[in-house]
Backbone of each chain as ProteinMPNN parsed JSONL, in Angstrom:
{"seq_chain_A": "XXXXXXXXXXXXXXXXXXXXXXXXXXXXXXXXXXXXXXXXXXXXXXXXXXXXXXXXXXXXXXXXXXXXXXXXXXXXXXXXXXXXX", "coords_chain_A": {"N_chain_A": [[0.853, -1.195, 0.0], [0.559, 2.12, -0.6], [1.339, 5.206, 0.623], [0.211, 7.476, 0.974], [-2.631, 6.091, 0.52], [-1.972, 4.675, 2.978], [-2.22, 6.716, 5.069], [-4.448, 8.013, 4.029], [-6.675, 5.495, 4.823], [-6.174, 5.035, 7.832], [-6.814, 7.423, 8.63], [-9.801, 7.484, 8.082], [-10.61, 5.486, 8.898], [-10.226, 5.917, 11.78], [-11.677, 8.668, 12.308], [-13.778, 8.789, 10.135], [-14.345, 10.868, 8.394], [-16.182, 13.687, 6.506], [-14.675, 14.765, 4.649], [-11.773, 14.221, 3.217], [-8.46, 15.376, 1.72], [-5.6, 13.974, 0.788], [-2.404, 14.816, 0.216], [1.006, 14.52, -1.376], [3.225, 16.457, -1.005], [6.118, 16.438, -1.476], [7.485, 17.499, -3.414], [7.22, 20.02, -3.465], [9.467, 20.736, -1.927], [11.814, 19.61, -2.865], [15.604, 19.537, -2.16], [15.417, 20.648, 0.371], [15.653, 19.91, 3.969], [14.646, 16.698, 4.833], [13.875, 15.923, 2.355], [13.723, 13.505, 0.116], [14.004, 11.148, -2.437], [12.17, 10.381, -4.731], [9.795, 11.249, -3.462], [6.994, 11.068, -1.155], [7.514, 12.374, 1.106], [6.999, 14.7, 2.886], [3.955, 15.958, 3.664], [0.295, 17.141, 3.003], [-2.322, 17.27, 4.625], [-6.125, 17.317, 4.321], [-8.63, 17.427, 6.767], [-12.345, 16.703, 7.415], [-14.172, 16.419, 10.222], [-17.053, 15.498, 12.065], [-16.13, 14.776, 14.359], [-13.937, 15.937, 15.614], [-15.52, 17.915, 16.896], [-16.022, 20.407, 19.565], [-13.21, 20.217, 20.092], [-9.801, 21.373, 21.106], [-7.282, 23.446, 18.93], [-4.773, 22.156, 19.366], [-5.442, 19.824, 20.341], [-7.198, 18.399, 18.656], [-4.835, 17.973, 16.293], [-3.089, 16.533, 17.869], [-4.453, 14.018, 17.861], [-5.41, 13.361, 15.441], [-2.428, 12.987, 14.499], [-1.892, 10.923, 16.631], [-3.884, 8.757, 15.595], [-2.867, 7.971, 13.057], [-0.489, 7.175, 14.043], [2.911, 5.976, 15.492], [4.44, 4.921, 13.589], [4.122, 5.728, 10.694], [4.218, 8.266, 11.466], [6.491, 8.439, 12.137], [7.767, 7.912, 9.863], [7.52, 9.888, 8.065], [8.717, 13.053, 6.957], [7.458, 15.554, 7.207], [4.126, 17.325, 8.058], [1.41, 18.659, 7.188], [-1.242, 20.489, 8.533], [-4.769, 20.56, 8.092], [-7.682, 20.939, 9.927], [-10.932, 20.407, 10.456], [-14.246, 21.236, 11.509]], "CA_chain_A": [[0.0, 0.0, 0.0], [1.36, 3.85, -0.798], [1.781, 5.845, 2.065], [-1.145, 7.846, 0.137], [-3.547, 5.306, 0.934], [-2.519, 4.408, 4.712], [-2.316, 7.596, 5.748], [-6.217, 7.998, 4.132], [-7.191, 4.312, 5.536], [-6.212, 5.071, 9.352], [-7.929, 8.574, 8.873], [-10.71, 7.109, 7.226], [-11.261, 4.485, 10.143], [-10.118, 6.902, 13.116], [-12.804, 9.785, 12.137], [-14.708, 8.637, 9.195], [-14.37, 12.194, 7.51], [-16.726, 13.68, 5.244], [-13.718, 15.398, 3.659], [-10.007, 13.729, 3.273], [-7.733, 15.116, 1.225], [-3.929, 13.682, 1.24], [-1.322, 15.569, -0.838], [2.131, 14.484, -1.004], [3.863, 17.962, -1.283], [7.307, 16.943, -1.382], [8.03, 18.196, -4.861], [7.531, 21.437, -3.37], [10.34, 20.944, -0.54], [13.068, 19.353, -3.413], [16.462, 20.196, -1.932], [15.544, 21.093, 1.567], [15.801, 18.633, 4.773], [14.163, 15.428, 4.713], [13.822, 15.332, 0.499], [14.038, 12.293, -0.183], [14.053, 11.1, -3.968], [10.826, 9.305, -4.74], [8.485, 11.806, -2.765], [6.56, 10.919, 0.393], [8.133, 12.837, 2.716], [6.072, 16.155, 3.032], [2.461, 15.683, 3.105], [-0.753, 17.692, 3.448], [-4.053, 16.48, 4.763], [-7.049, 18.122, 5.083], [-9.302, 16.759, 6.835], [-13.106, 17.512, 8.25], [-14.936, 15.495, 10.548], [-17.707, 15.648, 13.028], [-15.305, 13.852, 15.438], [-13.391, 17.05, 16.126], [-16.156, 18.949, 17.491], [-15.566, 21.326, 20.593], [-11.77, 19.998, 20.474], [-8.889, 22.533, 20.965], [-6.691, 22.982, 17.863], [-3.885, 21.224, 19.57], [-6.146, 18.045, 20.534], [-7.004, 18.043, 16.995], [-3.616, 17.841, 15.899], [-3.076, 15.148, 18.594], [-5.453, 13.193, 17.896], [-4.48, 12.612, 13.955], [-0.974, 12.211, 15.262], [-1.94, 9.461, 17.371], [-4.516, 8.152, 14.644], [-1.87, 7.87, 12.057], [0.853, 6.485, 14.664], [4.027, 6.178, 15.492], [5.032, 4.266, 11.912], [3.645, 6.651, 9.806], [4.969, 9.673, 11.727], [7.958, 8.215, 11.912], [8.582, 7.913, 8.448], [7.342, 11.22, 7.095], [9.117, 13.961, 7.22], [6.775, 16.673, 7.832], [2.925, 16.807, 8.038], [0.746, 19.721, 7.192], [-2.467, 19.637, 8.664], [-6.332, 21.472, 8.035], [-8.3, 20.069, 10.134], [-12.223, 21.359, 10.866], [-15.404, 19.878, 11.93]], "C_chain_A": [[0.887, 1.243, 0.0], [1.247, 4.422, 0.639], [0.622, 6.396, 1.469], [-2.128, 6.963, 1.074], [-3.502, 4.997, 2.298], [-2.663, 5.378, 5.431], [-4.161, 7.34, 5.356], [-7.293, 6.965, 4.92], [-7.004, 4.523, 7.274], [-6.96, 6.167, 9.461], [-9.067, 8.652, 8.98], [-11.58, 6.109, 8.948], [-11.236, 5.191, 12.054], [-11.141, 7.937, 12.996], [-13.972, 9.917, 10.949], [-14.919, 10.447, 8.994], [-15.007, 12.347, 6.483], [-16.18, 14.441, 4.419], [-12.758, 15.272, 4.117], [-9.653, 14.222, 1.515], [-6.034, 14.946, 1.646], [-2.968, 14.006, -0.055], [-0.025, 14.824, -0.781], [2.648, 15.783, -1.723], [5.225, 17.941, -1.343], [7.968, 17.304, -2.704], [8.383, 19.395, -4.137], [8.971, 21.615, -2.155], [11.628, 20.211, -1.524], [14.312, 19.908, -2.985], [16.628, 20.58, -0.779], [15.349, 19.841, 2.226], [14.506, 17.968, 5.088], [13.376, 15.412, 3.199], [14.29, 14.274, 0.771], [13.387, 11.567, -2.174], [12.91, 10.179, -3.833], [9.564, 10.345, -4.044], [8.485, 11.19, -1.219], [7.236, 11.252, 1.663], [7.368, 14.427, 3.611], [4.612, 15.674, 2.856], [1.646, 16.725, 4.092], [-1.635, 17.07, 3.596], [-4.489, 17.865, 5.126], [-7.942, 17.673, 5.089], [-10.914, 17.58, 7.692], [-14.07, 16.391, 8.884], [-15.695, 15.493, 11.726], [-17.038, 15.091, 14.595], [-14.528, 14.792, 16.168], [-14.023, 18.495, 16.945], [-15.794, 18.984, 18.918], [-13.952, 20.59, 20.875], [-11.146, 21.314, 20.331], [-7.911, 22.547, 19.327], [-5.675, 22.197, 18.189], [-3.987, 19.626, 19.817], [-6.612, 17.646, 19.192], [-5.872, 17.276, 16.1], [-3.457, 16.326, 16.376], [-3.701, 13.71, 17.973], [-5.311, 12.358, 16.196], [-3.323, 12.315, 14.29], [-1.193, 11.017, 15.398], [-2.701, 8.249, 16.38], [-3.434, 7.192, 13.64], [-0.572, 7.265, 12.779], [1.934, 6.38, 14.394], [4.782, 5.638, 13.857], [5.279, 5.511, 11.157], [4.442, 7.86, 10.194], [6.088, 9.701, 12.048], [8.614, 8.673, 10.511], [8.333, 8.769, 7.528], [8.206, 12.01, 7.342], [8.379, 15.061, 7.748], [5.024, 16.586, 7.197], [2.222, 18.095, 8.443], [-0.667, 19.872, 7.757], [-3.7, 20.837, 8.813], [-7.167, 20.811, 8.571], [-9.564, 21.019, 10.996], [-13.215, 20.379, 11.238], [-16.044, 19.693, 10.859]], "O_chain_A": [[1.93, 1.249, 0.653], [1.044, 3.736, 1.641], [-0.241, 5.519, 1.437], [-2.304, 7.222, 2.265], [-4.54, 4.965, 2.96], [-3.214, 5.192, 6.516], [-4.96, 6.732, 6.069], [-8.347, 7.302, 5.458], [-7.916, 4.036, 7.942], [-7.839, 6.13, 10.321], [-9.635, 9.496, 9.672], [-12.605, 6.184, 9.626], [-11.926, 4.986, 13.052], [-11.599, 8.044, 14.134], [-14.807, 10.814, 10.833], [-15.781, 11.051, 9.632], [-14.834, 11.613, 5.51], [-16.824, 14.9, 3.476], [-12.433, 15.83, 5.165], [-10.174, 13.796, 0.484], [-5.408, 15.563, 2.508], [-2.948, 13.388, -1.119], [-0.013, 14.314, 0.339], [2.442, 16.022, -2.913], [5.819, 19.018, -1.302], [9.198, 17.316, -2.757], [9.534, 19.831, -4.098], [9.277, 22.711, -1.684], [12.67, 20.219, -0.868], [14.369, 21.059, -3.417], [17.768, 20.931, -0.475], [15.003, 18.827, 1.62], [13.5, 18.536, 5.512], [12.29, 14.845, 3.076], [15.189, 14.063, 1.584], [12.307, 11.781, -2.725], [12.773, 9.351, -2.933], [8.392, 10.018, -4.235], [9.395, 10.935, -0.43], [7.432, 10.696, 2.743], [7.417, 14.845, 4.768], [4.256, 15.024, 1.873], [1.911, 17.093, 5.237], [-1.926, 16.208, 2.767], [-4.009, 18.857, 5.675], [-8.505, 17.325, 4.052], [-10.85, 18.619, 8.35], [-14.659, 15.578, 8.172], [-14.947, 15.486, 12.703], [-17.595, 15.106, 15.693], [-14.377, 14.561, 17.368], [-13.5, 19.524, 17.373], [-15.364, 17.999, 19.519], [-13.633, 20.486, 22.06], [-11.64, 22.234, 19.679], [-7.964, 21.517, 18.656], [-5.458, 21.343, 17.33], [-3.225, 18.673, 19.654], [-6.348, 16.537, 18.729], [-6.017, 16.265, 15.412], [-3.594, 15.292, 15.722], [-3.193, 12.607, 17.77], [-5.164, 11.165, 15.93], [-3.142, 11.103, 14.407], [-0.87, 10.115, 14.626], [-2.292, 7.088, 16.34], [-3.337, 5.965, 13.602], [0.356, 6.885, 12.066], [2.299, 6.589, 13.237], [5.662, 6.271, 13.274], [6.327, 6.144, 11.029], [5.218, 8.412, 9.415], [6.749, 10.718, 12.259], [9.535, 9.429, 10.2], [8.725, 8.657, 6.366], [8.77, 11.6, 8.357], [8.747, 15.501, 8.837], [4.701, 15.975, 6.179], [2.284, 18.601, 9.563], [-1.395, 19.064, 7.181], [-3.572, 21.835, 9.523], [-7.637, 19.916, 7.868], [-9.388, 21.926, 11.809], [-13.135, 19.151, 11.289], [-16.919, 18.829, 10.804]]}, "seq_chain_B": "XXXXXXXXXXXXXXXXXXXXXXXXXXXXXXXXXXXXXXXXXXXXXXXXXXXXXXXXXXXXXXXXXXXXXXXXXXXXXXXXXXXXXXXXXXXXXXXXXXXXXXXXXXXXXXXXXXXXXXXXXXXX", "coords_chain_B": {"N_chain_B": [[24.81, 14.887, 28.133], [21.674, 14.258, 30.203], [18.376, 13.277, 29.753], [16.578, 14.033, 31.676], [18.352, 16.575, 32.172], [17.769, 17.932, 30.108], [15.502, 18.292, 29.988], [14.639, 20.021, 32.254], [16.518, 22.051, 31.405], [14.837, 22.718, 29.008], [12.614, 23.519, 30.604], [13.406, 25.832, 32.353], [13.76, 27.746, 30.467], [11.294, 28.115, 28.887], [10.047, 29.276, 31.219], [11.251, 30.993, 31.93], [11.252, 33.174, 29.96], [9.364, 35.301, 28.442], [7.784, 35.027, 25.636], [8.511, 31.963, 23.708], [10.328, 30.381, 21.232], [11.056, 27.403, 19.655], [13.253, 26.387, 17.605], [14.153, 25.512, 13.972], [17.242, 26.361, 13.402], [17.652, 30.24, 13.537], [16.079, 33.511, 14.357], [16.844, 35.305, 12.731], [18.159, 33.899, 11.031], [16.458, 30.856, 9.151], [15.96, 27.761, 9.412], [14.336, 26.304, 8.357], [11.383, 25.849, 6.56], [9.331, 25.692, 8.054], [9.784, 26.992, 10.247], [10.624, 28.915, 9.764], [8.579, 30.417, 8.742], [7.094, 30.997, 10.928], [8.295, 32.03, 13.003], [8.654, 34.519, 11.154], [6.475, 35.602, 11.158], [6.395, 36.534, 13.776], [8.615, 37.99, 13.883], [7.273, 39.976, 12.106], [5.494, 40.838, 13.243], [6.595, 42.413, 15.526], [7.424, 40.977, 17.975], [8.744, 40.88, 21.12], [10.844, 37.598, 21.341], [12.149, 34.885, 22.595], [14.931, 32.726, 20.833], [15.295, 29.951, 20.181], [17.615, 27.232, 18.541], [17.168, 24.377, 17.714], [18.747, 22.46, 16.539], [21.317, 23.331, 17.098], [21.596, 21.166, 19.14], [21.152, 18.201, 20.055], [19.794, 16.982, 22.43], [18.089, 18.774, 23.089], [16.795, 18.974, 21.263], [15.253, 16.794, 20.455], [14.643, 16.449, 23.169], [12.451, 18.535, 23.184], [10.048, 17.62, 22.093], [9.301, 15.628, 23.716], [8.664, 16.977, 25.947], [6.347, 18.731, 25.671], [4.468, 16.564, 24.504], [4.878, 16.194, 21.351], [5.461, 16.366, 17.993], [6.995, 17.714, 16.219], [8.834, 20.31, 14.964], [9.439, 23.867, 14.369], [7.801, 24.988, 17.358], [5.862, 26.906, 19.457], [5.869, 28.966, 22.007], [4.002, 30.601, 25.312], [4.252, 32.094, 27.775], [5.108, 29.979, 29.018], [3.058, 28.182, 28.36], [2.51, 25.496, 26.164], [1.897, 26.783, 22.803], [1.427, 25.863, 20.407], [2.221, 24.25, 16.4], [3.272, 25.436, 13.117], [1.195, 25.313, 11.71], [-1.281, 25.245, 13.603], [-0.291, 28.225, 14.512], [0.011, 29.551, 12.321], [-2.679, 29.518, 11.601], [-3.961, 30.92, 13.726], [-2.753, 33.675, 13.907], [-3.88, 34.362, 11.402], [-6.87, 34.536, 12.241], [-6.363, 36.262, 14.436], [-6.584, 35.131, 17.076], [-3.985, 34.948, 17.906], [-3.723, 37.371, 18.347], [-5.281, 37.919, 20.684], [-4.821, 35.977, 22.413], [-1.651, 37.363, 23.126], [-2.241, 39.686, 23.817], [-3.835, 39.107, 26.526], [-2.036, 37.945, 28.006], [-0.184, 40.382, 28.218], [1.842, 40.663, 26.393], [3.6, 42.471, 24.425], [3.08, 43.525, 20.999], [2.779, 44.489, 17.199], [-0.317, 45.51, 16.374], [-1.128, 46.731, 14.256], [1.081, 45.507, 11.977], [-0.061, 43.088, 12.44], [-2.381, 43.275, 11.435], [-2.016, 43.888, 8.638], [-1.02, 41.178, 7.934], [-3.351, 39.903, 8.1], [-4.781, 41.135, 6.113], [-3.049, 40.399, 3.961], [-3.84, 38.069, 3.574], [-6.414, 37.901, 2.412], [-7.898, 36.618, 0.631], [-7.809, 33.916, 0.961]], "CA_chain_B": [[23.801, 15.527, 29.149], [20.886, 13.806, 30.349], [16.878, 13.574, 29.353], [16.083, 15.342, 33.083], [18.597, 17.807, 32.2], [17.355, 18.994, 28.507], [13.736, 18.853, 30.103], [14.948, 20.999, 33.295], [16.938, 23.267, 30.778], [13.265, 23.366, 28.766], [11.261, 24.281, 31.851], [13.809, 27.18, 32.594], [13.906, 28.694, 29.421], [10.109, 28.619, 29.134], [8.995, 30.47, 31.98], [12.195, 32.722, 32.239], [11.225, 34.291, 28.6], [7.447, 35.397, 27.964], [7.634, 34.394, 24.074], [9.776, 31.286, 22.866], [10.05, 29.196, 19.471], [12.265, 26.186, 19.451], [12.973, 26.038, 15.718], [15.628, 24.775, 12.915], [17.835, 28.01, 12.759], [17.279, 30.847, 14.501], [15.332, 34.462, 13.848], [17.655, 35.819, 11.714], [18.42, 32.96, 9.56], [15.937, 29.842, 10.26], [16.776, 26.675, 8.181], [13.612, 25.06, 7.586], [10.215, 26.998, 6.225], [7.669, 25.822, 8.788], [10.382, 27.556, 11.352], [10.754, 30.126, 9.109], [6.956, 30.869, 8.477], [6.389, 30.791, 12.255], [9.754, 33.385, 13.106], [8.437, 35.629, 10.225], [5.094, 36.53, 11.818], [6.86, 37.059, 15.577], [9.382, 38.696, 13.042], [6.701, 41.36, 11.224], [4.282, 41.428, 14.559], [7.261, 42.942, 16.495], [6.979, 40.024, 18.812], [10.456, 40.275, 21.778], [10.576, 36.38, 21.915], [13.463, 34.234, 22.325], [14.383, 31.879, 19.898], [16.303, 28.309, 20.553], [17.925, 26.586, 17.721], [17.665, 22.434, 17.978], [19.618, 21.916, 15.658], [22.588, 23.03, 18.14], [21.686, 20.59, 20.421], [20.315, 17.05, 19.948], [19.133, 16.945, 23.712], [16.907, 19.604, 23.213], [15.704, 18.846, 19.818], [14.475, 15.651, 21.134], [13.357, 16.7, 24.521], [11.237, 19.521, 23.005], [9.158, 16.882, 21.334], [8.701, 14.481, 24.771], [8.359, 18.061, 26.395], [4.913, 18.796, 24.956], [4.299, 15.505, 23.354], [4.326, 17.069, 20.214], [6.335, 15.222, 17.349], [7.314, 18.496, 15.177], [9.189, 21.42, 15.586], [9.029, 24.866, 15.216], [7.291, 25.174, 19.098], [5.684, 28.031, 20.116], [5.656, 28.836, 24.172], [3.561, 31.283, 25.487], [4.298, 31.862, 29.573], [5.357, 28.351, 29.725], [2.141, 27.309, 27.713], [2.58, 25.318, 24.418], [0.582, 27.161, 21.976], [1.255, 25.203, 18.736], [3.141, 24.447, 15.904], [3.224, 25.754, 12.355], [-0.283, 25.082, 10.544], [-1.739, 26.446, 14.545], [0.076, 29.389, 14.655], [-0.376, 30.246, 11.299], [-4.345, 29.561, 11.415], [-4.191, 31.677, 14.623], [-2.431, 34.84, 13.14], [-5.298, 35.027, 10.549], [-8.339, 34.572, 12.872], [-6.906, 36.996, 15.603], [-6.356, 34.368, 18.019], [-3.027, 35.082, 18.678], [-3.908, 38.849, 19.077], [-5.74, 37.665, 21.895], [-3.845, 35.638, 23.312], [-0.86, 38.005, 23.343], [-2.942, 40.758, 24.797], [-4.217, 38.465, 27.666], [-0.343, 37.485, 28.565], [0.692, 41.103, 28.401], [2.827, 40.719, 25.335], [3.543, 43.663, 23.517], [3.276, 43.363, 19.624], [2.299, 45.641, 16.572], [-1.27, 45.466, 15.741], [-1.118, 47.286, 12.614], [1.14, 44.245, 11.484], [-1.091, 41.758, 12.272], [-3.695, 43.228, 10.872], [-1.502, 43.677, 7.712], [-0.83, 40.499, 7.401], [-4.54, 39.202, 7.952], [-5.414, 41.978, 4.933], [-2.135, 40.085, 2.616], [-4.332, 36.553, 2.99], [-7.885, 37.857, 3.276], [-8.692, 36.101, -0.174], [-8.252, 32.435, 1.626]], "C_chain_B": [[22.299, 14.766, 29.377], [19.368, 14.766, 29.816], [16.7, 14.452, 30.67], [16.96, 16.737, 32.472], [18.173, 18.451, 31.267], [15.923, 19.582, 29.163], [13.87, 19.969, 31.686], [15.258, 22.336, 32.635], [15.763, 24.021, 29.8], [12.506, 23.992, 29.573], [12.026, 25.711, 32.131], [13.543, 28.482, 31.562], [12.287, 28.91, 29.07], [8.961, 28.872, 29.89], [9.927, 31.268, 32.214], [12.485, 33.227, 31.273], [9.517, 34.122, 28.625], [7.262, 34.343, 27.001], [8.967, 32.974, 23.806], [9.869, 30.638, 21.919], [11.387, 28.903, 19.816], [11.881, 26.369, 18.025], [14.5, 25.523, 15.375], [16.366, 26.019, 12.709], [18.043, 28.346, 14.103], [16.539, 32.522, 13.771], [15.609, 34.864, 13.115], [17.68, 34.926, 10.613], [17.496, 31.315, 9.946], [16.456, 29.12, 8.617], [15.826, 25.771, 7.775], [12.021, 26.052, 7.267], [9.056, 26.903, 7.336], [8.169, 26.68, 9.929], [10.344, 28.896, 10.863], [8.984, 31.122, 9.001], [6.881, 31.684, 9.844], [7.427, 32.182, 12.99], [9.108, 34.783, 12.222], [7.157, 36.259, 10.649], [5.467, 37.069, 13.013], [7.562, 38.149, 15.202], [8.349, 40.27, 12.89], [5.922, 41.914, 12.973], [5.363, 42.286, 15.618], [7.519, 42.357, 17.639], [8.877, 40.065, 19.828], [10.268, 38.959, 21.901], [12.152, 36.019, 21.483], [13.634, 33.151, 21.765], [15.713, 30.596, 20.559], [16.713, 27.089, 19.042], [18.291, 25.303, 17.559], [18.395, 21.8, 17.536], [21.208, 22.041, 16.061], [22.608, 22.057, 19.064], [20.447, 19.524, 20.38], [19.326, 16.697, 21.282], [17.887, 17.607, 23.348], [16.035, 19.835, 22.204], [14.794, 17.541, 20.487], [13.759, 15.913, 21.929], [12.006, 17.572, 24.516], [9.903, 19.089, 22.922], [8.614, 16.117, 22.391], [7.937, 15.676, 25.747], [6.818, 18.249, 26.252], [4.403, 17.958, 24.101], [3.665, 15.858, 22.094], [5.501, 17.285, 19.126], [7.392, 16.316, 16.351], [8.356, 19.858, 15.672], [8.782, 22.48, 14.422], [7.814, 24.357, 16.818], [7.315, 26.165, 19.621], [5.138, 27.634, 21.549], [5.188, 30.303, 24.655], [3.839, 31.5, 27.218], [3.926, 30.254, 29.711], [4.652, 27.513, 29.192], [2.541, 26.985, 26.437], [1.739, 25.465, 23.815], [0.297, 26.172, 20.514], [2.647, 25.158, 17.755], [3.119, 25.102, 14.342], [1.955, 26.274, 11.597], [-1.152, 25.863, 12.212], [-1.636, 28.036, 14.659], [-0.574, 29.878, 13.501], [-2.196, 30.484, 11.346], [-4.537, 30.982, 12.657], [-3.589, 32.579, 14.7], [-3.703, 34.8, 12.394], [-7.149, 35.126, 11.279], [-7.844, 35.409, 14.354], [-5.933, 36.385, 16.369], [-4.939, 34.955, 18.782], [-2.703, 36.785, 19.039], [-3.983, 38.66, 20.713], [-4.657, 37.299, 22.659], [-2.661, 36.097, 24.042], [-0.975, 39.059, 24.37], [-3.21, 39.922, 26.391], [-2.827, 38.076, 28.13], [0.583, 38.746, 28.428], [1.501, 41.089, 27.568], [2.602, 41.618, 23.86], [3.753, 43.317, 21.873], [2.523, 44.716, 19.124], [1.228, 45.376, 15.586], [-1.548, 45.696, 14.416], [-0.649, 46.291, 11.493], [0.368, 43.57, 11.339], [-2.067, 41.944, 11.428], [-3.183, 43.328, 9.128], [-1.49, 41.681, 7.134], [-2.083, 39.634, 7.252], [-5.238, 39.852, 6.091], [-4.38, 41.091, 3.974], [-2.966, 38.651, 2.261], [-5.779, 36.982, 3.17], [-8.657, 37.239, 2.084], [-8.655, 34.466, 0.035], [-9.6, 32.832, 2.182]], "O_chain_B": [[21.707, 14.775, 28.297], [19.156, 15.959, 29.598], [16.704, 15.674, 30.522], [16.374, 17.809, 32.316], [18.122, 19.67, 31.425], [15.384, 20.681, 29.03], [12.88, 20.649, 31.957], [14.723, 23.408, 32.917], [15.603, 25.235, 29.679], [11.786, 24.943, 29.268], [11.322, 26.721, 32.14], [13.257, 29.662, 31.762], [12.011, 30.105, 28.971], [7.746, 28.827, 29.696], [9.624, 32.346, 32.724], [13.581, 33.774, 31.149], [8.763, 33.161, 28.774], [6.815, 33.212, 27.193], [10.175, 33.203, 23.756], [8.791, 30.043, 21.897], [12.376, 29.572, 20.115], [10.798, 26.466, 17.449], [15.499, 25.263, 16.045], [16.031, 26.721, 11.755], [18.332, 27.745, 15.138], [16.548, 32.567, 12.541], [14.7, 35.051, 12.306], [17.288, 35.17, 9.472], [17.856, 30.673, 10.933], [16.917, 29.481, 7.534], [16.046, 24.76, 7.108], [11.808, 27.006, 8.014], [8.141, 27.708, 7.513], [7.309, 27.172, 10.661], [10.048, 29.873, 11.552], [8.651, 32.286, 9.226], [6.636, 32.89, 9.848], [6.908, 33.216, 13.413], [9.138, 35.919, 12.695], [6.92, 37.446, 10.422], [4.895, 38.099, 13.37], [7.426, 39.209, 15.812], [8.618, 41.352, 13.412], [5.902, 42.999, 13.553], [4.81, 42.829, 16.575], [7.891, 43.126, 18.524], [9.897, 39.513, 19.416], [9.357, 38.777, 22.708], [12.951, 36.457, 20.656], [12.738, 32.323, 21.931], [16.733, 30.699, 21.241], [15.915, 26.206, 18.728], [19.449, 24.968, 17.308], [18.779, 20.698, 17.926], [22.116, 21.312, 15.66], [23.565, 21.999, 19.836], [19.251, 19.751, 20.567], [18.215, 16.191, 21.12], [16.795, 17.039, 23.314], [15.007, 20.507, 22.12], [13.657, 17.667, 20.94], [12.535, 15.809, 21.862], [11.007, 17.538, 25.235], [8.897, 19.654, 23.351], [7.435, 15.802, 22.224], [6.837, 15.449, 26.251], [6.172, 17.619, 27.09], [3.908, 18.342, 23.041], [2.476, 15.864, 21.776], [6.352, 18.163, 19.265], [8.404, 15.867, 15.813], [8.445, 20.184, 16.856], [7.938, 22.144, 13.59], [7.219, 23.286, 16.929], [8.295, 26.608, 20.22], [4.471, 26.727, 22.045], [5.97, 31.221, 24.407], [3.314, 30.567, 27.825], [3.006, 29.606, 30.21], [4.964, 26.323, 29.201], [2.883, 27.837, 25.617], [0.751, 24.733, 23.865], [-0.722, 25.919, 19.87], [3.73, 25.688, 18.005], [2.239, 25.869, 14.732], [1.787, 27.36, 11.043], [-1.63, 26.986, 12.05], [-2.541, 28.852, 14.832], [-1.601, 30.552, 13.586], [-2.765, 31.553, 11.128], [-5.243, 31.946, 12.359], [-3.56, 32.833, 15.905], [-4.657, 35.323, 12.969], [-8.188, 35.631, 10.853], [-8.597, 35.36, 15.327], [-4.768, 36.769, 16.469], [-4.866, 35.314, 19.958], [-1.807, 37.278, 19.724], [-3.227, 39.012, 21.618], [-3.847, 37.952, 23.317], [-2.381, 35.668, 25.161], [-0.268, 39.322, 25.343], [-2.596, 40.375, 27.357], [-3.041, 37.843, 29.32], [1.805, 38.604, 28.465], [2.411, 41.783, 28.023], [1.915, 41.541, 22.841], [4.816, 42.749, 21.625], [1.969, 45.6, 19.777], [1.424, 45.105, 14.402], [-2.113, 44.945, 13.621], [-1.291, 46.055, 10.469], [-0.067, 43.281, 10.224], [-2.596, 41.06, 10.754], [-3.974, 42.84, 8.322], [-1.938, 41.214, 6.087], [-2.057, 38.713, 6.436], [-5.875, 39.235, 5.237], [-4.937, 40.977, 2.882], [-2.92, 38.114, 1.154], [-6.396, 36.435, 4.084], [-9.883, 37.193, 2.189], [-9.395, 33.763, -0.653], [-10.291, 32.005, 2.775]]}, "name": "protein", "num_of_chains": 2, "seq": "XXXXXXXXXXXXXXXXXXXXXXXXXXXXXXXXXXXXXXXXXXXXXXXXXXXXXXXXXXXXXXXXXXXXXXXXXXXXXXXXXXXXXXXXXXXXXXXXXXXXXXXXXXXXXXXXXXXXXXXXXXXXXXXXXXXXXXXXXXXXXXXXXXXXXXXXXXXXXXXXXXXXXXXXXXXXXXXXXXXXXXXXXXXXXXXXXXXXXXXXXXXXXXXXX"}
């Protein structure tokens, strides 16, 4: 499976979102630290899901963090994140 | 140097500075863009904050992260509180938020900025 897809599949099953998108953005970071040739190292989500209601923005954050786990956020480099109800 | 000591030398440094950002760099020259983003608004807003560069110091790049279990850096510190990191801050420059917040903690900045820079993105 792509990193694409597990990132969307743990999102998908952690908050059932009625709006995921997952970018990989590391084109735009070519040359700066943690490029890595092939992509997947930068990524955007934006995600919206009734699951985040009255959270803080930092428990938000958290909370995909933890969703997406240690693997995953291991092996990205950096991780953009929009996240609404 | 030990994990107690990076997270001792964290607790000092954020409550004996108002403002602080752990980042990749430092204000002047930062070395990675989400540090840079996050520097450049404390930067335009007039913001005195003190900045900490992790990248001198593996202890405290690490510990920042067990510090506020909070996997990323840039790391903004508000009187000791962790406010956020990149995609926060930034959301909270354009909605205000961190007007507020600043005002309520006594921390002098330059409105006129802020409000500049809410007017440079007001077509998001």
């Amino acid at each position: 499976m792509s990193m694409s897809d597990r990132i969307s599949s743990r999102l998908e099953e952690a908050f059932a979102p009625h709006r995921l998108e997952v970018e990989d953005q590391s084109e735009m970071h070519r040359g700066h630290a943690g490029y890595q040739e092939g992509g997947e190292s930068h990524w955007h989500v934006v995600i919206a899901s009734s699951a985040f209601a009255g959270q803080t923005r930092i428990a938000r954050h958290r909370a995909v963090h933890a969703a997406l786990g240690p693997d995953i956020m291991g092996q990205i480099h950096a991780l953009s994140l929009d996240i609404s109800e | 140097m030990s994990t107690t000591t990076a997270e001792a030398q964290i607790k000092e440094t954020v409550t004996s500075n108002p403002v602080v950002l752990f980042m990749k760099g430092n204000k002047t020259m930062p070395q990675c863009g989400f540090s840079s983003r996050v520097a450049g608004v404390l930067n335009y807003m007039g913001v005195d904050y003190a900045d900490v560069d992790v990248l001198q110091d593996q202890e405290i790049r690490q510990g920042i992260k067990d510090y506020s279990d909070w996997p990323t850096i840039p790391q903004l510190y508000v009187k000791g509180e962790f406010v956020g990191g990149c995609d926060i801050i930034t959301e909270m420059t354009l909605s205000g938020e961190l007007d507020q917040l600043f005002e309520q903690n006594g921390i002098a900045y330059d409105k006129d900025a802020a409000a500049k820079i809410r007017e440079a993105n007001a077509e998001d």
